[in-house]
N, C-alpha and C positions, 0 to 999 in steps of 0.2 A: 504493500500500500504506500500511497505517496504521505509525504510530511501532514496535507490536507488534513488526507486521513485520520492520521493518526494520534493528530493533535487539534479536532475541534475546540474552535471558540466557545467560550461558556456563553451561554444566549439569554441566561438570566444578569450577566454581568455588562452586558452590553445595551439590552433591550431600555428606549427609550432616551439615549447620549445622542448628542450631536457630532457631526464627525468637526476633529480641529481644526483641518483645510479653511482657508480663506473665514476667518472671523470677522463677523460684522459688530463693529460698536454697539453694545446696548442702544444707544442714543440714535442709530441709523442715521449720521450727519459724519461728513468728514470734517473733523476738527479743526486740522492744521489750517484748512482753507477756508472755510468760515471763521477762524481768528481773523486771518487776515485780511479775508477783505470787508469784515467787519469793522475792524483796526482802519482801513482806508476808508470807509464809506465815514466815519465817525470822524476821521479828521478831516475829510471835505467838509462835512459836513458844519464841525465845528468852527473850524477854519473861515467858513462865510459869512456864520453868526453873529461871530467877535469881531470880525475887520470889514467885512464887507456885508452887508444885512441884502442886498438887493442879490445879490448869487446867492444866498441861502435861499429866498426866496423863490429864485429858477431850480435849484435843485431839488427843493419840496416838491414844485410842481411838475418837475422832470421825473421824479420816483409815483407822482400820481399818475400821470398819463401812462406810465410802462405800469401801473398796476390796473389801471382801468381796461389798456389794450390785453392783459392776459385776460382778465374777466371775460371781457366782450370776445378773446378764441376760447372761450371755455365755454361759454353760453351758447356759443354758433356750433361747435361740437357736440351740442347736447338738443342742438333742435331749435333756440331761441335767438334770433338773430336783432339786438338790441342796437335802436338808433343810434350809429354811433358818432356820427356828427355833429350833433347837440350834446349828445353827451362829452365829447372832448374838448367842445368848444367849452362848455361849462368848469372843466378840469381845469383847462387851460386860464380860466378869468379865475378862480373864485380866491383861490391864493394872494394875486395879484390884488384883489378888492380886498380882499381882508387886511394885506398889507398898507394902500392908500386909501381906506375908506372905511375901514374898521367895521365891526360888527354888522353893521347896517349892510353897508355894501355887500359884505359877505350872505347874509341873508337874500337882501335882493337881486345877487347874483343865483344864489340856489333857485330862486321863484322862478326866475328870468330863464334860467336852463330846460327846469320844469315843465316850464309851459310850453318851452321849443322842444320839448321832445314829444306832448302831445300835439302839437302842430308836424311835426314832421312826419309822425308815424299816421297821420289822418291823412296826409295823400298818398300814402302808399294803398296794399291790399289791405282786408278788414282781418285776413287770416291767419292768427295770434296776433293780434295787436295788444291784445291786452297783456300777455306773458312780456312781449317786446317794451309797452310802455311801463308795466313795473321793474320790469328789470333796470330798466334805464333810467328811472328815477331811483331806486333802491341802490342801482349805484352810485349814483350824484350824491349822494347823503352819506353811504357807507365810505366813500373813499375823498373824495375832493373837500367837500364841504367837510367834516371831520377833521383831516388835516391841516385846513388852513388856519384853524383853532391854534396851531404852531405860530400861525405870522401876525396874528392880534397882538399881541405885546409888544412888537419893533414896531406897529403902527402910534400904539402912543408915546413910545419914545421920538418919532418925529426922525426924520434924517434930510439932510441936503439933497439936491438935485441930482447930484454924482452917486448918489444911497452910498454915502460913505457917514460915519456917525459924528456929530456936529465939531466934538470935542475929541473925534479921534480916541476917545474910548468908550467900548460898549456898556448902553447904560444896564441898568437892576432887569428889565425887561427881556434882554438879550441870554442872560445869565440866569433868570430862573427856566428860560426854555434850553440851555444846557443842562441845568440841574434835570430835569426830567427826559431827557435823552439819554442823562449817565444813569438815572434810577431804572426805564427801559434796560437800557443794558446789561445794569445787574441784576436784574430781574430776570433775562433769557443766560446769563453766563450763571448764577449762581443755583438757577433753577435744572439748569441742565447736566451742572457737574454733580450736584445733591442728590437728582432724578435718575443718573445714571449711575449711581452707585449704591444712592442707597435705596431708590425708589421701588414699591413694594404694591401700593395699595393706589389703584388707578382712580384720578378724581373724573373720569366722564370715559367709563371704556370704549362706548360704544360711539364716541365722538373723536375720543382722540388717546386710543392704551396708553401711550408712553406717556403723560403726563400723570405725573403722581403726585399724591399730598406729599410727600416728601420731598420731593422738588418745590412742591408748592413753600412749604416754611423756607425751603433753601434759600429761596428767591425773596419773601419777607426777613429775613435775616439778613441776607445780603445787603439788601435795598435798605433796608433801616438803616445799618453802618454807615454806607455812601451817603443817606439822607440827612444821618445827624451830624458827618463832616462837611456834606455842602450848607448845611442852615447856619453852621457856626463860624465856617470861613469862607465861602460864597457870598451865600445869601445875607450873612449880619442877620439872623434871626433866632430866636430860643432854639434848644434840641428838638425838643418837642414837636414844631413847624417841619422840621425832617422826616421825623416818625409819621407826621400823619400822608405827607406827600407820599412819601414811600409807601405802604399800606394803600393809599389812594390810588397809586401808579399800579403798584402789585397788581391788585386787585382787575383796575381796566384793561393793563397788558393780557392778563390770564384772560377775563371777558373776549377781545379782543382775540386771542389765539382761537379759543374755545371756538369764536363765532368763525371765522375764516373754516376751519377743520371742518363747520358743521356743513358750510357751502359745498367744500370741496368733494364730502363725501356725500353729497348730493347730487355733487355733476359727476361723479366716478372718477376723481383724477387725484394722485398724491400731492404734485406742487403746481403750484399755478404757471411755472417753468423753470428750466436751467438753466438759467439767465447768470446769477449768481451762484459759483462756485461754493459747495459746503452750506450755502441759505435755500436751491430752491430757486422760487420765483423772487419776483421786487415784491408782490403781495402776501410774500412768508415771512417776509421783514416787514413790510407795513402793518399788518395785523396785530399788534401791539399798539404803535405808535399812534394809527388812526383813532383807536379806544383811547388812547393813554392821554393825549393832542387834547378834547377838551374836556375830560377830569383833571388834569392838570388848571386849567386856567381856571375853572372852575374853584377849585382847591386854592387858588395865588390871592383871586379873589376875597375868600372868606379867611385868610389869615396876614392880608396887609396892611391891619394894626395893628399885628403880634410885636 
């Protein structure tokens, strides 16, 4: 008899192992490249904030339209083909209004899109118009209008013509929409190193397994720390004004994931694309920010007497 033979595998010692070829990360994300172009997106990002407020501003609304244009191939793949020329047009303003026209504008841009997408979709055919016209406003809200809640605060700090900042340094405004880009951040880094080692007990399986309450406190823990060192040497505010941000951010980002996931597994697709190395789509990275964008202001609001 051959070796085979003569020396079967124990089939109770084996049954139910995975073989160790080719290991995937708990986390099903590659690390190293999601660092970094995390790392790069966050210092464009910052970088525009602090010195330039009117390219932060192009670059919010340049992550909007590359997350509306996934929407709208995900929707057309699923059978729903949403106006999308009113709808980008509306991407494309609303930011921009939020930033020279505050609130108001921002609003009256949302109506203003609105309305051109039931105008648009009324000359075309009658057949799904209604799936067409909600999708297209459902996205006007979920993504555009949501994140421009980021450019409300460099509207009342005011800037020159050249959107360079008066006094060449960025004001309180500027600085608490970092604070809550870096609270986001710690909230997907400390959530996902927590989640994937120590995560156990799934907060939404059937939405999204790999998030766990374990990750979940990871990411309030995380986010607390960052928050109480941005309130006290950022922002000049009590500790406390950190904890609540955090928690508050926590909170919308997880919302925010949760909600993205619920879509995706609605349309049948994992990422909204692989656009970003290690992220996914632009809308696997939004999906936080867009939740996070106006509980934050919301939140700056009710604590700038502290």
């Amino acid at each position: 008899m051959g070796q085979a033979d003569q020396a079967p595998a124990p089939r109770a010692r084996t049954r139910g192992k995975q073989p160790r070829s080719n290991p995937t990360p708990k986390a099903g994300r590659n690390l190293p490249a999601a660092v970094v172009v995390g790392l790069a997106m966050l210092i464009a990002v910052l970088g525009g904030l602090l010195f330039l407020p009117l390219a932060f501003v192009a670059i919010v609304t340049a992550f909007a339209v590359f997350g509306v244009w996934e929407i709208y191939r995900a929707l057309e793949a699923n059978g729903t083909r949403m106006p999308i020329v009113p709808v980008m047009t509306g991407t494309l303003a609303m930011p921009f209004a939020a930033y020279f026209g505050g609130i108001e504008s921002q609003l009256f841009a949302l109506l203003l899109s609105a309305v051109a997408v039931l105008l648009w979709r009324s000359i075309e055919s009658a057949a799904g118009s209604a799936n067409s016209i909600f999708a297209g406003v459902f996205t006007l809200g979920w993504v555009p209008f949501f994140i421009s809640f980021a450019a409300l605060p460099l509207h009342a700090a005011g800037t020159t013509p050249l959107g360079l900042w008066p006094d060449g340094m960025a004001p309180i405004g500027a600085w608490e929409i970092a604070v809550m880009l870096l609270l986001v951040v710690s909230n997907d880094t400390f959530g996902y190193l927590v989640g994937a080692s120590l995560g156990k007990h799934p907060m939404a399986p059937k939405i999204s397994p790999k998030k766990s309450w374990e990750g979940f406190a990871g990411s309030v823990a995380g986010a607390m720390l960052i928050g109480v060192l941005a309130a006290l040497f950022v922002l000049d505010k009590p500790w406390w004004v950190g904890a609540v941000l955090a928690v508050g951010t926590v909170a919308a980002s997880t919302a925010g994931d949760l909600a993205e996931s619920m879509v995706k597994r609605e349309l049948g697709v994992k990422d909204m694309s692989s656009i970003l190395p290690g992220h996914g789509g632009v809308m696997d990275r939004l999906d936080s920010i867009v939740f996070a964008s106006p509980v934050a202001f919301i939140l700056y609001g009710l604590v700038a007497g502290a």
